[in-house]
C-alpha positions in Angstrom: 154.8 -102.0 215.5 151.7 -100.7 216.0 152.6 -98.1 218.9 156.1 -97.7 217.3 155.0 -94.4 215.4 153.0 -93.3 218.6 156.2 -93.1 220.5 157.7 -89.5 220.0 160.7 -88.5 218.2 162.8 -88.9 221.4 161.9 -92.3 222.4 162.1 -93.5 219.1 165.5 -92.7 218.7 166.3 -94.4 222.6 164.8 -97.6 221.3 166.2 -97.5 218.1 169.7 -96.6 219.6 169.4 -100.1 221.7 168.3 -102.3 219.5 170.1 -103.8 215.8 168.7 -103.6 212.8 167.5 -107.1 212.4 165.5 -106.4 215.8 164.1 -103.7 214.4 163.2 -104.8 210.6 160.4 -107.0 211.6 158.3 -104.2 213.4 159.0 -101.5 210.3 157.9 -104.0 208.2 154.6 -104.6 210.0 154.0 -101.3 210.0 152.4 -99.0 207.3 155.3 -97.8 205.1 154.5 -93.9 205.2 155.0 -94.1 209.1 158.1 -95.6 208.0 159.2 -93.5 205.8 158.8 -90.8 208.4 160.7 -92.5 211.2 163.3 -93.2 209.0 164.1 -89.7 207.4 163.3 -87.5 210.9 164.2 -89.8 214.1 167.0 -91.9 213.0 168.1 -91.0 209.5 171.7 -91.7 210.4 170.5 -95.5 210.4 168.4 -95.2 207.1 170.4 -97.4 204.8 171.0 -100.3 207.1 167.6 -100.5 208.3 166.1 -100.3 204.6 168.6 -103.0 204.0 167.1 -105.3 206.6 163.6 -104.6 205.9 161.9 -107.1 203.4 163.0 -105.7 199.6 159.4 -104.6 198.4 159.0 -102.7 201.4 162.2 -101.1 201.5 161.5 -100.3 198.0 158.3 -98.5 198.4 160.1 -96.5 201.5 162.7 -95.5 198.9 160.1 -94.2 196.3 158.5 -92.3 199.4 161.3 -90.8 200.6 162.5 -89.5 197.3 159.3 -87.2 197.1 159.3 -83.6 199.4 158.4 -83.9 203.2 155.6 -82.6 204.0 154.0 -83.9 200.9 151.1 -86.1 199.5 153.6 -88.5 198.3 155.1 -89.1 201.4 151.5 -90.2 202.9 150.5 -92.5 200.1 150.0 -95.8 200.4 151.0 -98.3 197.6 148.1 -100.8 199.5 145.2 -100.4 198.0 142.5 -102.5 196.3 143.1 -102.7 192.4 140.2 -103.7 190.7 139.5 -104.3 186.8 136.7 -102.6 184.7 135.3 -106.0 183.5 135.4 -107.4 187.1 131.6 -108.3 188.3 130.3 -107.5 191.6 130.2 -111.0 192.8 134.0 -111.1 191.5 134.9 -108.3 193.5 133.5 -109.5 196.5 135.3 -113.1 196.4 138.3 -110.9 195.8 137.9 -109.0 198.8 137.3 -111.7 200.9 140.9 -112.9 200.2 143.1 -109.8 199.7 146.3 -109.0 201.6 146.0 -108.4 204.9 147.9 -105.5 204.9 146.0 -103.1 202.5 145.4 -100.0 204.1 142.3 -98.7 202.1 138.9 -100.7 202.0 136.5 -97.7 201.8 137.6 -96.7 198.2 138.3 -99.2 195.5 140.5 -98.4 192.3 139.6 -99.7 189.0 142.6 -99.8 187.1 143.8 -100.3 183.6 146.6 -103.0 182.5 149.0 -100.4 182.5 148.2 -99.0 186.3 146.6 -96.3 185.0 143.7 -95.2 187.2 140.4 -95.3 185.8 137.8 -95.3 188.0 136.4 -95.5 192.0 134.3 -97.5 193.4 133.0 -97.9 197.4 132.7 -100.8 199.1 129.5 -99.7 199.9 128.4 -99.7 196.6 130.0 -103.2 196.1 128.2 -104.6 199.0 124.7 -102.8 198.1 124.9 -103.7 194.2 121.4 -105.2 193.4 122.5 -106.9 190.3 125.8 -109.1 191.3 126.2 -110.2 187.8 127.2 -106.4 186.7 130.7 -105.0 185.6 132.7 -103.1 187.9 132.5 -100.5 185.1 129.3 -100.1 185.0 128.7 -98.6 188.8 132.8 -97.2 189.3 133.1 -93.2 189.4 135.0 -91.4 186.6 134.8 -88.2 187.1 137.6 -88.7 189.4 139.6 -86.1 191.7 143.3 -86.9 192.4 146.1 -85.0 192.9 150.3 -85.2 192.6 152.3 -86.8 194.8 154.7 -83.4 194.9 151.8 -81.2 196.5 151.6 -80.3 199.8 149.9 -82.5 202.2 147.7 -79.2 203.4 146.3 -78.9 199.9 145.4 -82.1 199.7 144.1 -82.2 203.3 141.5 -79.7 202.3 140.4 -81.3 199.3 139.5 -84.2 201.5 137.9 -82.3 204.0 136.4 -80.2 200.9 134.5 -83.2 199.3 134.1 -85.5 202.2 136.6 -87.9 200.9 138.3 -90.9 203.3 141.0 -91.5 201.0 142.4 -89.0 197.7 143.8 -90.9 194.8 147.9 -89.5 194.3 148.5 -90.0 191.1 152.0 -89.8 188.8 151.2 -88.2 185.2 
């Protein structure tokens, strides 16, 4: 899984063509679902369907919902792996929480505080998790609001340069 993506369009499609699906599944399934997404709709998009049908059903969801936005955009790249974090959570809170979160969220540097609804409110860095001085205090209290995000329909160039523009490891895409 993890070289999978590293292969080439060519040899992709040669180990694709002699393996099933059910060989397969496993390794998209380890892998980060944008790369999927990618392999899926350029090297073998003739085997799409059955190979999304193999693939555990959360996953094979959120490589459906990236598919269905434009290639070559900021949807496609997303990540639905994240940290979610609440606005009352406390440092301390946070920091058990990270201690036990999935193993497969992609994005550690940026935290998301969000609201019951998924709406995002605010950003916080692990940095300023780990450096907090008072442990006791609300995630609310030290998260970023004046936030910078963008849709998942534009280009991945335009985003590309707002994350080169500000420095940024990771850009919130965000839905209205």
């Amino acid at each position: 899984a993890a070289v999978l993506h590293e292969l080439g369009r060519e040899a992709t499609r040669q180990m694709f063509r002699e393996m099933t699906d059910e060989d397969i599944a496993p390794y998209l399934n380890a892998m980060p679902m944008d790369e999927v997404a990618d392999i899926l709709s350029h090297d073998v998009p003739w085997r799409q369907e059955t190979l999304l049908a193999a693939m555990r059903p959360d996953d094979a969801r959120e490589v459906r919902d990236l598919i269905g936005y434009p290639p070559d955009s900021a949807g496609r790249l997303m990540t639905e792996k994240f940290v979610r974090l609440r606005r009352q959570m406390r440092v301390d809170e946070v920091l058990d929480y990270l201690r036990q979160i999935d193993s497969e969220v992609e994005t550690l540097t940026d935290l998301y505080v969000l609201d019951d609804n998924g709406i995002l409110l605010g950003i916080v860095s692990l940095r300023e998790i780990i450096t907090a001085n008072d442990r006791q205090a609300p995630v609310q209290d030290i998260m970023a609001t004046d936030l910078i995000t963008v849709m998942p329909e534009i280009d991945q160039e335009d985003a590309a340069l707002l994350v080169a523009r500000y420095d940024f490891l990771a850009l919130p895409v965000v839905s209205e």
